[in-house]
Structures are given as C-alpha cells and as structure tokens.
C-alpha distance (Angstrom), angle and dihedral (degrees) to the residues before:
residue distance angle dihedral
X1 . . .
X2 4.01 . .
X3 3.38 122.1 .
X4 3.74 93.7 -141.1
X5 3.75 125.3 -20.9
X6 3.63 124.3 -91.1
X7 3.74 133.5 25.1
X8 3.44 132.1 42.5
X9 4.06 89.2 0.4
X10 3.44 95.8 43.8
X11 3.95 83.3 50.1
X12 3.97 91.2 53.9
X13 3.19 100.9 44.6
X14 3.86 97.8 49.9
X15 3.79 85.7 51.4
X16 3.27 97.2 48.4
X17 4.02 88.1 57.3
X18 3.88 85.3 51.3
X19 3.40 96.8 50.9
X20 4.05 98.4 43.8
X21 3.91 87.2 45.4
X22 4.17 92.0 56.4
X23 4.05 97.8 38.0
X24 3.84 113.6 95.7
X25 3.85 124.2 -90.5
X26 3.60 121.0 40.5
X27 3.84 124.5 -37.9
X28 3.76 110.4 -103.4
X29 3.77 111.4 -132.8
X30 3.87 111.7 -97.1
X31 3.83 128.5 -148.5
X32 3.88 132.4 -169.2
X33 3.92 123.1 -156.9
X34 3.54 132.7 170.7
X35 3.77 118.0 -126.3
X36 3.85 93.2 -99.2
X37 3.71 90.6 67.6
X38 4.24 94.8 48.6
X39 4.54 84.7 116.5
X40 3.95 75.0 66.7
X41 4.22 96.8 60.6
X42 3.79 88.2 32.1
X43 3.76 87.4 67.2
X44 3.87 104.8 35.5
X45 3.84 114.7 121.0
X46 3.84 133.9 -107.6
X47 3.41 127.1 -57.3
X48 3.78 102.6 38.3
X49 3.96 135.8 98.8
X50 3.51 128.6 -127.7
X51 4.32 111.6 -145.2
X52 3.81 100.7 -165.1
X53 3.77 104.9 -162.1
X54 3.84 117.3 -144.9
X55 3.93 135.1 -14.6
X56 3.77 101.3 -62.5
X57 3.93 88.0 48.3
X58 3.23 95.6 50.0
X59 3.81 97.4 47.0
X60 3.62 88.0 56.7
X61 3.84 99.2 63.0
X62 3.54 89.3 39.7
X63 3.58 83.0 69.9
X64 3.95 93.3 50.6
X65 3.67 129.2 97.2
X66 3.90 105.2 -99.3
X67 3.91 101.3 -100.0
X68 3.63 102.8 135.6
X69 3.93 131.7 17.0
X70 4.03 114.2 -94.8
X71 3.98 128.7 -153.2
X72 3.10 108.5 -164.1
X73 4.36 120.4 -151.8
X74 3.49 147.9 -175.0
X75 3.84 88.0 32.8
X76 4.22 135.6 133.4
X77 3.70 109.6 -113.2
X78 4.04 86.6 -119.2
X79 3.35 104.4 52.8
X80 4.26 88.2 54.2
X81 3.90 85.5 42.1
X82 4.09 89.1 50.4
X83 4.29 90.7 48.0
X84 4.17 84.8 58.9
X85 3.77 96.4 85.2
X86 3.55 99.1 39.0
X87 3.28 112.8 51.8
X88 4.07 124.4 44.5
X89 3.41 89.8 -143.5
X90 3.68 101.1 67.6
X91 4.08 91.7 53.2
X92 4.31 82.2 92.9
X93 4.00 115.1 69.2
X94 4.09 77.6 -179.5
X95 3.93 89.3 70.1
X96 3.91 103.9 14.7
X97 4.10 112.4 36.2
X98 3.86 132.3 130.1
X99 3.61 145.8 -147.2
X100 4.38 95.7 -132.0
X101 3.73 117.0 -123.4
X102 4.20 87.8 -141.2
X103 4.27 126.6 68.4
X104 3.83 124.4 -107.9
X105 3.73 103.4 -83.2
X106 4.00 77.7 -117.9
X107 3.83 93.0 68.4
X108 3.45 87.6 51.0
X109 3.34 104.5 47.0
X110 3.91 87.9 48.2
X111 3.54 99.5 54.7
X112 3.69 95.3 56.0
X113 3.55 92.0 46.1
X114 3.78 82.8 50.5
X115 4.03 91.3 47.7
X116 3.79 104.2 46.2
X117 3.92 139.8 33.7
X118 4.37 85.0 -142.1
X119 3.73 105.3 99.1
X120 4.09 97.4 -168.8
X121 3.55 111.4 95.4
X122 4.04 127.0 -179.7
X123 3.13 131.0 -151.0
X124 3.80 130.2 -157.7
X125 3.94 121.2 -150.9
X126 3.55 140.6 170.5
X127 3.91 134.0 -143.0
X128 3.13 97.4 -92.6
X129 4.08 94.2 46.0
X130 3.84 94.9 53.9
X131 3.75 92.5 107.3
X132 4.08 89.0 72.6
X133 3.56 91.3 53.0
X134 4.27 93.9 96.7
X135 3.78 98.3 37.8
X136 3.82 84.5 47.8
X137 4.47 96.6 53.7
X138 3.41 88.7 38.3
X139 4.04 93.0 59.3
X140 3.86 89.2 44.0
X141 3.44 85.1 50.8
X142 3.50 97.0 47.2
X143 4.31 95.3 51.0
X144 3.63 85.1 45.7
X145 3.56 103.4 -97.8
X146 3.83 136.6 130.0
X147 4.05 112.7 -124.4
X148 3.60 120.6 -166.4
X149 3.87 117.0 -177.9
X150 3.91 132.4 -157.2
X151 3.20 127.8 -166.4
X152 3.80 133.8 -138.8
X153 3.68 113.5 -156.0
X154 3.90 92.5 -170.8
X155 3.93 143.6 -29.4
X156 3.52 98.5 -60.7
X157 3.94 87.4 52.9
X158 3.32 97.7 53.6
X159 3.65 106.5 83.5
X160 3.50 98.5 36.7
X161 3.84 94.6 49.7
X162 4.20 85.2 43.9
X163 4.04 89.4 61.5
X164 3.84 92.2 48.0
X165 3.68 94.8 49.9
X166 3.87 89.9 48.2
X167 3.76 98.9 51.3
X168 3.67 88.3 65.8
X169 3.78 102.4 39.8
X170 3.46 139.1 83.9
X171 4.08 91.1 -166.7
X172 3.72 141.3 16.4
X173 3.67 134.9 -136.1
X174 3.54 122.2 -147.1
X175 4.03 110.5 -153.0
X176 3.85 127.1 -158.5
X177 4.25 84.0 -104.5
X178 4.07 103.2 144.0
X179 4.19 87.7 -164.5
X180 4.21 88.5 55.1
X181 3.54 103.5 27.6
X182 3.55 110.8 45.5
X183 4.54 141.2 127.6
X184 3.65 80.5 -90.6
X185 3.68 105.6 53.8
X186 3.63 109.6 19.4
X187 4.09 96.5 89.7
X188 3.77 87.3 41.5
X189 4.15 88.5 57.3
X190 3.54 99.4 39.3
X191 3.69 95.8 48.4
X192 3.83 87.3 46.9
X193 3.82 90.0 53.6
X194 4.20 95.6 39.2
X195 4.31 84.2 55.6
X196 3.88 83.6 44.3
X197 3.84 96.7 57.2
X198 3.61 85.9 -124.5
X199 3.81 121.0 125.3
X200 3.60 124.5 -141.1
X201 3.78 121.5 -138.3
X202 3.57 110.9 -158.3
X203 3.78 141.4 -163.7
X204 3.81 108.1 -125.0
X205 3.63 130.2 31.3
X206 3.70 94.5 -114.5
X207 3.83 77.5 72.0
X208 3.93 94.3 61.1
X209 3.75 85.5 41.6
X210 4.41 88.7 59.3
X211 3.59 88.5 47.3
X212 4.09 111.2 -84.3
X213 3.55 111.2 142.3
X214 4.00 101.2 -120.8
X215 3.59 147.1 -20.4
X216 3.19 150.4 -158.5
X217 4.17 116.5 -141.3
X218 3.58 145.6 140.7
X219 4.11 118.0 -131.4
X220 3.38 122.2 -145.8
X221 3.34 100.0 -88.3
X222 3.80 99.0 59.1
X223 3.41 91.4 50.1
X224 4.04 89.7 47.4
X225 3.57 82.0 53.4
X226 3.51 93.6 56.6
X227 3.47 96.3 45.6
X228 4.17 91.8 54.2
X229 3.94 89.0 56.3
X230 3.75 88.8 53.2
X231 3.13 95.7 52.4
X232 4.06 96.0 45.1
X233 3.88 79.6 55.2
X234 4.15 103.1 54.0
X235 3.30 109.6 120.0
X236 3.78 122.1 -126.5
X237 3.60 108.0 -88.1
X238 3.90 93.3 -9.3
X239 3.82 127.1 107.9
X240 3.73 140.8 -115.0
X241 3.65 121.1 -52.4
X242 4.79 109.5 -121.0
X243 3.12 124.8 -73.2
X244 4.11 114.0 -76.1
X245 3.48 146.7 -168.4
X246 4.05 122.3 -106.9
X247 3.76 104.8 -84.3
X248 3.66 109.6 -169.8
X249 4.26 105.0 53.7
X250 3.82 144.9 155.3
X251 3.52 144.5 -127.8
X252 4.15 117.6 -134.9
X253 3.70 118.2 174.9
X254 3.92 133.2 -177.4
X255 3.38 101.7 -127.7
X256 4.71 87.1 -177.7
X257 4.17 77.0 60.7
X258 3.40 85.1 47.6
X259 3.62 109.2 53.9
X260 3.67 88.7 32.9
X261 4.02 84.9 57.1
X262 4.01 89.2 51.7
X263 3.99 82.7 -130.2
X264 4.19 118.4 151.4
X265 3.41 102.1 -152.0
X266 4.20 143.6 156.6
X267 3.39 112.5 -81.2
X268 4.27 115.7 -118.6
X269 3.83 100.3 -87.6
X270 3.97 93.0 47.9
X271 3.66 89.7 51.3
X272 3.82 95.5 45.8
X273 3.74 91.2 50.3
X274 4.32 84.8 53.7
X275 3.73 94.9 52.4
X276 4.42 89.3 43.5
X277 3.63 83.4 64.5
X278 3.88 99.0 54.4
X279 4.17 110.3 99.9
X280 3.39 105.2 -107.8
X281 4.11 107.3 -105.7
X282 3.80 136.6 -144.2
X283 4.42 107.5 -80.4
C-alpha cells in the first residue's frame, strides 16, 4: 500500500516486484493499492503480508483491526516509535514491524568521524524530536565524538538556536525532524552552516544534492532488497522479525561543498567500505 503514487514509493514498490520475481521459489503474487483503498488490505485473508509504504500508510493500518501482519517502510524510526502508544495494534513487532527509512545513529556518527578531523558535532531537534536526544549523545559518545544538541521550540527559534549550535561545532547532523528540516527551512540552514564553516551531513541524497556535504541513506531499492530477504525468511506460521535499521546503504558526497569547505577527505567508495565494517547495532 503506497503512500502516494510516484517517487520514492513508486520506486520501492516496483523493486520490490523485481526482486521477489528473481529470488528462488515461486513468485508470490504482488498487489498495489493506493491509500484510499487501505479497508481493502485490512480485510484480506490469512496468509498474506501487508508492506505499508511510508508514514501516512503506515498510520492507516495502525488504525486497523489486526487481521494480517504489516511491515511498515520508508518510515523515520520516531514516527513508528511515536504510533506505539496509540494504537493497540502496534504493541506486536510479530504483526506490525518495519524496516526504518533513517541509519543507525552509529552509521552516522561513524561516517563523520570518518569525513572530518573536528570531533564536535551539533545536532538540531525539535519538540517533538526530543525523545532521540539520549540515543543520539550516547552514539557520539560512543565513535568518539562530542554532541551538543539545541533545540528549536518553533519557527522563530530556529535560527537563533541554529547559530548557537554552530559556534560550538565542527559538524552538523541533519535528523529526519519534519518541524526542523523541512522545503521551508532547509536552504535557510544550510546556507547558515556553509557561512559558518560548518558542514552539514545529511540523511538522504537529496540533501547532498541542496548542498550538505554527505550522507548516509538507503534508496528504495536497498531497502526493497531488504524487505525481499525478509520475506524469503518468514517462518511458516510465525510473525515478523523487530523492527530494524536499513541494512544495505550508500555514501554520496558533494565534492563543490567540499572544495569550497577546503576539506581533504576520502572519496565515496573508501568511506562506504569504513562504515561496511561497523557491527551492525540495535535500531
């Protein structure tokens, strides 16, 4: 069930076709509804799996009586965490899990201490995102960096507490916050950073695209590659496996940013091949 049509869900789900059609065993049969018809998958019989593609998907069939099992992708990690107390039907990771749209704070963490000497890196949250501000020091922490965090209460905030964060970073990471990172603020925060010296590493590649320096991201395909092996894996009559983090990702980074930055840094392969050798951590 898309989201909306086109895009990145439109992307996924045509990979995820591709990839179901060349794995071994017969190719389960594959359908693709629009939102508007979710009372349809909230009524389809045993034995089939419900991929709900993207936060407004996903929010739907939380709100549906628990028929069949529903993996939710293309999502942030919060916004499934923040569905948990309000819907009954998210209490199960057996019938409602997810494979999260954004990287282990780890992965993060590691490619900018991969990408720069700096070891200060800020982070900008929101109200609503103040929940990820422990996992998030404690992974700085852990790669050996120093994370400071501001927080931006609304739109008149946001610049101010921006400035403040950047005086006392070397680095900032962009975080799958709607109210911070947005159309509307994103060139106003990235040219606030670029005057600042201070590089932005961000979590898509549309971000390297705008003008952050690098990221770390899955596309759709990885992540529809993902979803194929879990589904080779169910077990007969069991349920989904927890929630997880993307596990196949890539590296972009802008080298004009870069060069403009005066940074030396490793080029995108060499840094991909540093975060593949990072244990995969807890999501």
């Amino acid at each position: 069930m898309l989201s909306e049509d086109g895009g990145a869900y439109a992307e996924f789900a045509t990979s995820l076709n591709a990839g179901l059609g060349q794995a071994g065993g017969s190719k389960p049969p594959v359908r693709v509804l629009p939102l508007a018809r979710s009372d349809e998958l909230a009524r389809a019989g045993g034995g089939q799996l419900v991929v709900a593609v993207g936060t407004p998907a996903m929010t739907a069939m939380a709100r549906k009586p628990p028929t069949v099992p529903v993996l939710n992708v293309l999502v942030p990690r919060a916004s499934f965490r923040k569905l948990a107390p309000s819907s009954p039907r998210t209490q199960d990771s057996k019938s409602f899990s997810a494979v999260y749209f954004d990287q282990p704070w780890s992965r993060q963490m590691a490619l900018i201490r991969h990408a720069l000497p700096g070891r200060r890196v800020g982070i900008l949250l929101g109200k609503d995102s103040l929940e990820l501000s422990a996992s998030v020091l404690a992974a700085a922490k852990a790669a050996g960096l120093s994370a400071s965090v501001e927080v931006a209460n609304d739109e008149a905030d946001l610049l101010p507490a921006l400035k403040l964060l950047l005086a006392r970073s070397d680095s900032l990471l962009a975080v799958p916050d709607a109210a911070i990172y947005n159309r509307s603020n994103i060139a106003s925060i990235l040219l606030t950073s670029y005057r600042a010296k201070v590089p932005l590493f961000g979590f898509s590649a549309s971000y390297v695209k705008a003008g952050a320096l690098a990221s770390v991201f899955s596309e759709p395909a990885q992540i529809a590659q993902q979803v194929v092996e879990i589904i080779q894996n169910l077990p007969a009559g069991g349920g989904l496996p927890a929630p997880q983090s993307p596990r196949y990702f890539s590296v972009r980074v802008n080298s004009q940013v870069q060069l403009s930055l005066e940074l030396t840094m490793e080029n995108e392969v060499q840094l991909l091949q540093k975060l593949k050798q990072i244990p995969e951590s807890a999501p």
